[in-house]
C-alpha positions as semicolon CSV with decimal commas, in nm:
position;residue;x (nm);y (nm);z (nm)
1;X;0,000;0,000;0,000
2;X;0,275;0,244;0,109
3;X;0,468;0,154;-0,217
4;X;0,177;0,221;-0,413
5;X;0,090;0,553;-0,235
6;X;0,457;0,694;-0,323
7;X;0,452;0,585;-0,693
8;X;0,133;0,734;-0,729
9;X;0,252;1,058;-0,526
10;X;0,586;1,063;-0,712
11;X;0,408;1,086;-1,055
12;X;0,242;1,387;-0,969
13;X;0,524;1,505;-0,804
14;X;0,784;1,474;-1,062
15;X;0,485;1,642;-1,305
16;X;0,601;1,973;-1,078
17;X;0,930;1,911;-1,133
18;X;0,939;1,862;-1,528
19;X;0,769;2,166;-1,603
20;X;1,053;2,379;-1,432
21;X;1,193;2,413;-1,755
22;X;0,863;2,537;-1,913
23;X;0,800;2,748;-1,615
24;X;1,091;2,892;-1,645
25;X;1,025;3,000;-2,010
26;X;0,695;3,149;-1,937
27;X;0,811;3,290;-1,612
28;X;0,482;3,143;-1,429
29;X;0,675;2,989;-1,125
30;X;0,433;2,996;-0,835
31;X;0,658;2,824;-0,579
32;X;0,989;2,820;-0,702
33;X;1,207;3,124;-0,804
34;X;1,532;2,953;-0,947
35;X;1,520;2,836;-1,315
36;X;1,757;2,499;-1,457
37;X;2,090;2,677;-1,533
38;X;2,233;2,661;-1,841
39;X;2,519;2,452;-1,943
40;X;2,808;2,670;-1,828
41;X;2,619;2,803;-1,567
42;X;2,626;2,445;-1,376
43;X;3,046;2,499;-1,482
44;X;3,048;2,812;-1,274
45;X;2,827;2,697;-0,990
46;X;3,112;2,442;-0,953
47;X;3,378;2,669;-0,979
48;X;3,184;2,913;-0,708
49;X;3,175;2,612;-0,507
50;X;3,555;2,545;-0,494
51;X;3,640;2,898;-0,431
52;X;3,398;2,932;-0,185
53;X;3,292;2,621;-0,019
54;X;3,063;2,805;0,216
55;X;2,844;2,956;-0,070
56;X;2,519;2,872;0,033
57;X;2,372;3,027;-0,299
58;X;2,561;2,793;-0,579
59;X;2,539;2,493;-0,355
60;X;2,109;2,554;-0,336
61;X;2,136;2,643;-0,713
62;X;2,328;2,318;-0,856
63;X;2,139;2,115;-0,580
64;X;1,796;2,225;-0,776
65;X;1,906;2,188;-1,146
66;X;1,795;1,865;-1,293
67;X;2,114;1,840;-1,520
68;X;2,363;1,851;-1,299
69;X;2,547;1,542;-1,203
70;X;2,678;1,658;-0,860
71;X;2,263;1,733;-0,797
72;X;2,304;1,435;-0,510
73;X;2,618;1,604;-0,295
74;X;2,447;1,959;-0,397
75;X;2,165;1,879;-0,244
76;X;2,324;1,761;0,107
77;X;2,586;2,039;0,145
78;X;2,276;2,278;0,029
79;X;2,050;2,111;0,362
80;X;2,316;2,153;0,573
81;X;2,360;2,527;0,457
82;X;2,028;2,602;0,408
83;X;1,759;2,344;0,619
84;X;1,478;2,530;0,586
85;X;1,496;2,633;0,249
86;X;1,129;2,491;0,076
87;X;1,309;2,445;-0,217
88;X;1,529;2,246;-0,115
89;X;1,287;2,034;0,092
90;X;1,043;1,994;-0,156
91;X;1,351;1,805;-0,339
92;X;1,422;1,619;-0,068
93;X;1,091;1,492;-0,031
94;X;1,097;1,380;-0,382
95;X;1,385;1,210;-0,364
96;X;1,270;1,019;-0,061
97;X;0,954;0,885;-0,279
98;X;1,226;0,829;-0,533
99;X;1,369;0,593;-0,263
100;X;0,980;0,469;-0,145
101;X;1,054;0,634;0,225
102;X;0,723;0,759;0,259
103;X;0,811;0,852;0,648
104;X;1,087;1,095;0,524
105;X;0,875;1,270;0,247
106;X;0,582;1,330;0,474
107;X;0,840;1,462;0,761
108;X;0,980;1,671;0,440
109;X;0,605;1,773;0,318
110;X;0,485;1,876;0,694
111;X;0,717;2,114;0,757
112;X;0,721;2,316;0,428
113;X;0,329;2,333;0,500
114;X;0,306;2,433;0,812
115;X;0,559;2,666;0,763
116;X;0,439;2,803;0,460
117;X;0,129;2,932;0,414
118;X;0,093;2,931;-0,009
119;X;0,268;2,634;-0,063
120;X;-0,024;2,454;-0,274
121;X;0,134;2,130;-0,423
122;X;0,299;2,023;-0,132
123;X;-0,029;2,096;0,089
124;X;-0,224;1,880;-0,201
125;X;0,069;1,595;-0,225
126;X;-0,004;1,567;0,152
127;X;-0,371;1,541;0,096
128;X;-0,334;1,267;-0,170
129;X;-0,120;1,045;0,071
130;X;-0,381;1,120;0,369
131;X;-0,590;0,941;0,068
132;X;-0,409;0,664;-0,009
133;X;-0,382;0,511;0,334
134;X;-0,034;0,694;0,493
135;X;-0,259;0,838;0,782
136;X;-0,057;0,721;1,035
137;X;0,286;0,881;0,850
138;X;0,059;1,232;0,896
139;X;-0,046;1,123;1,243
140;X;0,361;1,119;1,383
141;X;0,387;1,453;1,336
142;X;0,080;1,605;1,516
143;X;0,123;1,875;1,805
144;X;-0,099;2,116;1,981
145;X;-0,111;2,428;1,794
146;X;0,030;2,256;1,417
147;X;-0,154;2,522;1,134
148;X;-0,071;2,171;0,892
149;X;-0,362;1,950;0,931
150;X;-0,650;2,197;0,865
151;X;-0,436;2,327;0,527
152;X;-0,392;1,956;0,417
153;X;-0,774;1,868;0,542
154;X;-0,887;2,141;0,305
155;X;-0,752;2,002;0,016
156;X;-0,881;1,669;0,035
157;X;-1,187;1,764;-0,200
158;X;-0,953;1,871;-0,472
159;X;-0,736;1,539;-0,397
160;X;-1,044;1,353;-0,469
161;X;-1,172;1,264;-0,151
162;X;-1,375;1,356;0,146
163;X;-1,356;1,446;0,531
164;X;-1,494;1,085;0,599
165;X;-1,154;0,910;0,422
166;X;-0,958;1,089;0,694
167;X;-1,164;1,023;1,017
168;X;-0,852;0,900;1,201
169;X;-0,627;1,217;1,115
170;X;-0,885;1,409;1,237
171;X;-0,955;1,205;1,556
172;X;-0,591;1,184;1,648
173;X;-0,573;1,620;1,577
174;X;-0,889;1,723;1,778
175;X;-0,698;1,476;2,065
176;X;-0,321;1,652;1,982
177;X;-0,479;2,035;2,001
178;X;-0,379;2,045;1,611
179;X;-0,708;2,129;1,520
180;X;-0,975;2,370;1,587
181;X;-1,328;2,251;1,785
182;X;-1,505;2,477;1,546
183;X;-1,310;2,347;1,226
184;X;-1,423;2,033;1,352
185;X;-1,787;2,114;1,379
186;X;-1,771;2,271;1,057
187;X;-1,639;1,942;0,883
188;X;-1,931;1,758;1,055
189;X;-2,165;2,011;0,882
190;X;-1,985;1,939;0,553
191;X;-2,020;1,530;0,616
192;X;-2,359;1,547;0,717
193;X;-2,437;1,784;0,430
194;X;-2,290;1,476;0,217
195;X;-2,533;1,159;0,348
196;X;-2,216;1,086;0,572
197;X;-2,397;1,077;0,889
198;X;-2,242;0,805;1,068
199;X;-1,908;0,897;0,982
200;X;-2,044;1,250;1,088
201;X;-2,153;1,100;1,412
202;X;-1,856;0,935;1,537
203;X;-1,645;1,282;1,479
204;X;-1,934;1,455;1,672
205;X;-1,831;1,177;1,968
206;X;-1,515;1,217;1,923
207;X;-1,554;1,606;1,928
208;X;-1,705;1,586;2,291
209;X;-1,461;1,321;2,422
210;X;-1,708;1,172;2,589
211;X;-2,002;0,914;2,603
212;X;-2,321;1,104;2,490
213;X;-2,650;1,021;2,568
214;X;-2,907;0,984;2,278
215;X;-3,100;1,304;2,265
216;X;-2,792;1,600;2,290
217;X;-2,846;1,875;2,524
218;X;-3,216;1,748;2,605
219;X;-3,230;1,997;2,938
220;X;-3,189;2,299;2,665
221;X;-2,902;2,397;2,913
222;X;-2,627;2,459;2,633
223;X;-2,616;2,708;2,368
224;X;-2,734;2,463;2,016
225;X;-2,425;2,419;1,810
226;X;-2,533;2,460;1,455
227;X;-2,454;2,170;1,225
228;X;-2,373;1,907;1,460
229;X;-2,569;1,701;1,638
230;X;-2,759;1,913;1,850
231;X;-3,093;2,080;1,815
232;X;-3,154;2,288;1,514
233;X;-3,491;2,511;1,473
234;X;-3,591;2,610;1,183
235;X;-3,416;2,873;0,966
236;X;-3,755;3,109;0,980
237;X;-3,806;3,016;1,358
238;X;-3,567;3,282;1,505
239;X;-3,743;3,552;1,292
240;X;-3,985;3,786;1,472
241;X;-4,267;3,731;1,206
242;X;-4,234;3,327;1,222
243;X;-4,536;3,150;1,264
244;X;-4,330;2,982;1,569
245;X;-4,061;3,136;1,745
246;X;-3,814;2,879;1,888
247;X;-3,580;3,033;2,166
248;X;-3,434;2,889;2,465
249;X;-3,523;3,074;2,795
250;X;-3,414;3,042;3,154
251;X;-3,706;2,908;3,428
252;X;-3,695;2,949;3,797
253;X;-3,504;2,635;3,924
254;X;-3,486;2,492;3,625
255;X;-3,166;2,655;3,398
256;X;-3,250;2,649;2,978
257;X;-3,591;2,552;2,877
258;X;-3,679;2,499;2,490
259;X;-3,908;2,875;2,454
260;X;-4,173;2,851;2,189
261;X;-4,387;3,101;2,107
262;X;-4,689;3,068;1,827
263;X;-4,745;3,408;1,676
264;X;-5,064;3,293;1,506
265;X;-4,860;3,326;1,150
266;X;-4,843;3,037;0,895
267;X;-4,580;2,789;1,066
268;X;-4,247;2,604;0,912
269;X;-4,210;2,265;1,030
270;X;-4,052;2,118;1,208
271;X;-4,030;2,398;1,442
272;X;-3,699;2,263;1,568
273;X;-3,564;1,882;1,506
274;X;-3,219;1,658;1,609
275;X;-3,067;1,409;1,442
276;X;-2,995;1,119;1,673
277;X;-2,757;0,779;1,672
278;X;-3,060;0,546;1,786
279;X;-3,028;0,192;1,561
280;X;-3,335;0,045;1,604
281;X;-3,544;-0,092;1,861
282;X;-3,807;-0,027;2,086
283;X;-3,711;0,347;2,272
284;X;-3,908;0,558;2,517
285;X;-3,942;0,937;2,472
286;X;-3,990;1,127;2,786
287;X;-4,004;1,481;2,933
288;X;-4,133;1,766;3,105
289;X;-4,404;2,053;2,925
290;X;-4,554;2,375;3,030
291;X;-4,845;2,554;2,839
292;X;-5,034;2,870;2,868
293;X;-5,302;2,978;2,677
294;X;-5,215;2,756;2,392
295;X;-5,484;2,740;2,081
296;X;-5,367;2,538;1,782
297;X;-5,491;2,325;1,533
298;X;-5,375;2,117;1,447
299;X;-5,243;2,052;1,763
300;X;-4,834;2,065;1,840
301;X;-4,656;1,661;1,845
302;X;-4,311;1,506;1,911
303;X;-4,258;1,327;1,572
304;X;-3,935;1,080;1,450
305;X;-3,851;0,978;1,141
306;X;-3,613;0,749;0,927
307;X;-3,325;0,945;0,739
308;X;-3,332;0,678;0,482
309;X;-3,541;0,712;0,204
310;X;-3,861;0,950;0,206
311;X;-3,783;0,988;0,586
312;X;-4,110;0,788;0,716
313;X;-4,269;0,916;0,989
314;X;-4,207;0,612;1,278
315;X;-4,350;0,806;1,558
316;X;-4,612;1,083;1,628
317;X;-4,699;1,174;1,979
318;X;-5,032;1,271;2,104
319;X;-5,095;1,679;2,082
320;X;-4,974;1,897;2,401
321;X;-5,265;2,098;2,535
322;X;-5,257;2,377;2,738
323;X;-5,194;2,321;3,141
324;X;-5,333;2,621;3,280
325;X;-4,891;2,715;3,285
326;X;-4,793;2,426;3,531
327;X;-4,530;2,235;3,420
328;X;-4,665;1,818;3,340
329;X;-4,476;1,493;3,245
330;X;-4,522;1,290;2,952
331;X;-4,339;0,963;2,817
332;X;-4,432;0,757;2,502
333;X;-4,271;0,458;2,360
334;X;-4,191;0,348;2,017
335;X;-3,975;0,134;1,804
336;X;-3,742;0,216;1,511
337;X;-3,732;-0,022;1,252
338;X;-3,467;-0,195;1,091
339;X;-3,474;-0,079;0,741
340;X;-3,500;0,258;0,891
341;X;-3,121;0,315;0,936
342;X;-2,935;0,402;1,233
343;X;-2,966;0,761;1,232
344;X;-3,297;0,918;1,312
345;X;-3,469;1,244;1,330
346;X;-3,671;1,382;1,642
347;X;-3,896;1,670;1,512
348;X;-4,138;1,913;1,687
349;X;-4,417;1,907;1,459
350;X;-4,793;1,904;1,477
351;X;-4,969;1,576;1,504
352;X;-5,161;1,661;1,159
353;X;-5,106;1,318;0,902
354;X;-5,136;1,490;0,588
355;X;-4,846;1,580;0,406
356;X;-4,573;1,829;0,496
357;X;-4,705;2,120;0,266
358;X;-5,057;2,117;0,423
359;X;-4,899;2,067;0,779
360;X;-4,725;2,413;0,706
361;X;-5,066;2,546;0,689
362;X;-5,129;2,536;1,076
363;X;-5,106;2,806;1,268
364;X;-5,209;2,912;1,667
365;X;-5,163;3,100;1,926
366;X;-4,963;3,047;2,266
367;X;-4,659;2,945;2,440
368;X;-4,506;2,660;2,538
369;X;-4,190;2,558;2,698
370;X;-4,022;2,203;2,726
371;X;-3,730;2,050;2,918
372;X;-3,557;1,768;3,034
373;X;-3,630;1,542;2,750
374;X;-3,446;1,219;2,715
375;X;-3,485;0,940;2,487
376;X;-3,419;0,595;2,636
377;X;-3,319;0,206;2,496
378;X;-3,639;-0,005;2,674
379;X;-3,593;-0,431;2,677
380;X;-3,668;-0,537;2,334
């Protein structure tokens, strides 16, 4: 696999390094300033050299021209002169997939990207050997603070592949400090967006560190962290001429509470909905309600359903009524099916059957508040 990774690397590689020449002639060099020398000029590198065996200069020079037979010693008195010199490391890293020492060309590769900001190729070379299966090459040289994984983990579209081919890398970063939480959330949002939801799920784990239960954030305590896998309302139900304004609120004794507010406007459903990590089996839904003055028809329901397919309604709760503003308990059970995937959706909805258009035609008047909801794995 490794050998196959570095061939494959090395092709596209040594594609940079053949058009020098070219580049040269149309003076389009994007990431390298020194053009082959001519003939003579390699003569009076060498003679430079002898005179002057410190010039740093003639030694980087001969060590980057293609046609010169001393390239090989060039290019190790040139390191030693010059170590941090991306020209000379992007050579060296070529030259190490010349020799199939993957470890060495990624070591080369990681420093000229994190190091430098605009260096494209190497940033996309690194991305197509995250690709190929050198992950844990990549993974040796993570540290809290490294600028290198997010570059390469941007290019992996354009290297033909996707944030779910590099789940460990990112794993491993998020546990070094190398990458950002919210880079992270943001790459779930991108994996979701592409049907990748369970690959999308285990980063959102991962991203907490911890076991989660089912329903995230079910006491509406935290903040909801858009495009993971917490609660998202609707994009018109933070507007102040929604049909259903979805807030969270604080409660005496109680912290967050989910805040919604019917304006008596046409409503968007669902009013708010999570994606959850259920696999199927028989589950209980349960939780805590308050209502005041609540008139809606039809009336407001819990509802799940599948992510696979035409996303079948599994589910739908009775309707919440008002309770005179005292707070009430409520717990229904249910079962997922098997064909319905592992991943499903819990949507506040209304507990019309009809389809979604006509749902969006109810409307009421009202307030009511939930908390502490939890969803929970009964005996089968």
């Amino acid at each position: 696999m490794a050998l196959g990774a570095a061939a494959a690397f090395f092709a596209a590689w040594l594609a940079v390094k053949v058009n020098l020449d070219r580049a040269c002639v149309i003076g389009d060099t994007p990431y390298l300033d020194l053009c082959t020398p001519a003939p003579d000029r390699t003569a009076q590198l060498r003679t430079r050299i002898a005179a002057n065996p410190g010039d740093t200069a003639a030694y980087v020079e001969l060590a980057l021209s293609p046609r010169s037979a001393q390239q090989a010693r060039a290019l190790s008195a040139a390191v030693l002169l010059a170590p941090s010199d991306p020209r000379l490391q992007k050579l060296e890293a070529a030259r190490a997939l010349e020799r199939n020492d993957v470890n060495a060309a990624v070591a080369m590769l990681v420093k000229i990207v994190e190091n430098h900001v605009q260096e494209e190729p190497a940033t996309l070379a690194l991305a197509k050997l995250l690709l190929s299966g050198q992950s844990p090459a990549l993974e040796a040289h993570l540290q809290a603070g490294a600028q290198w994984p997010q570059r390469v983990l941007g290019r992996l579209s354009q290297a033909g592949g996707s944030i779910s081919s590099a789940l460990p890398l990112v794993s491993r970063a998020l546990a070094a400090g190398a990458l950002d939480p919210a880079a992270v959330t943001a790459y779930i949002a991108r994996m979701k967006d592409e049907g990748a939801l369970t690959d999308a799920h285990t980063l959102w784990v991962t991203l907490h560190g911890r076991t989660l239960p089912l329903l995230y954030n079910g006491g509406f305590d935290q903040p909801f962290v858009m495009g993971g896998f917490d609660w998202e309302p609707h994009a018109q139900a933070q507007r102040g001429r929604a049909g259903a304004v979805v807030d969270r609120s604080g409660a005496e004794g109680r912290g967050g509470v989910l805040d919604i507010r019917l304006t008596g406007r046409p409503i968007a459903l669902p009013m708010i909905s999570q994606l959850i990590m259920a696999g199927d089996g028989p589950l209980r839904l349960q939780g805590e309600y308050r209502a005041m003055q609540m008139r809606m028809d039809p009336g407001i329901a819990w509802v799940v359903r599948c992510t696979t397919g035409p996303g079948q309604v599994i589910f739908r709760s009775t309707g919440f009524t008002d309770t005179g503003n005292a707070w009430k308990t409520f717990e229904h059970d249910f079962e997922v099916p098997p064909e319905c995937g592992n991943i499903v959706r819990l949507e506040l909805g209304t507990i019309a059957t009809a389809s979604p258009a006509a749902a969006e035609l109810a409307s009421g008047r009202g307030r009511i508040w939930f908390d502490n909801l939890a969803l929970l794995r009964r005996p089968r």
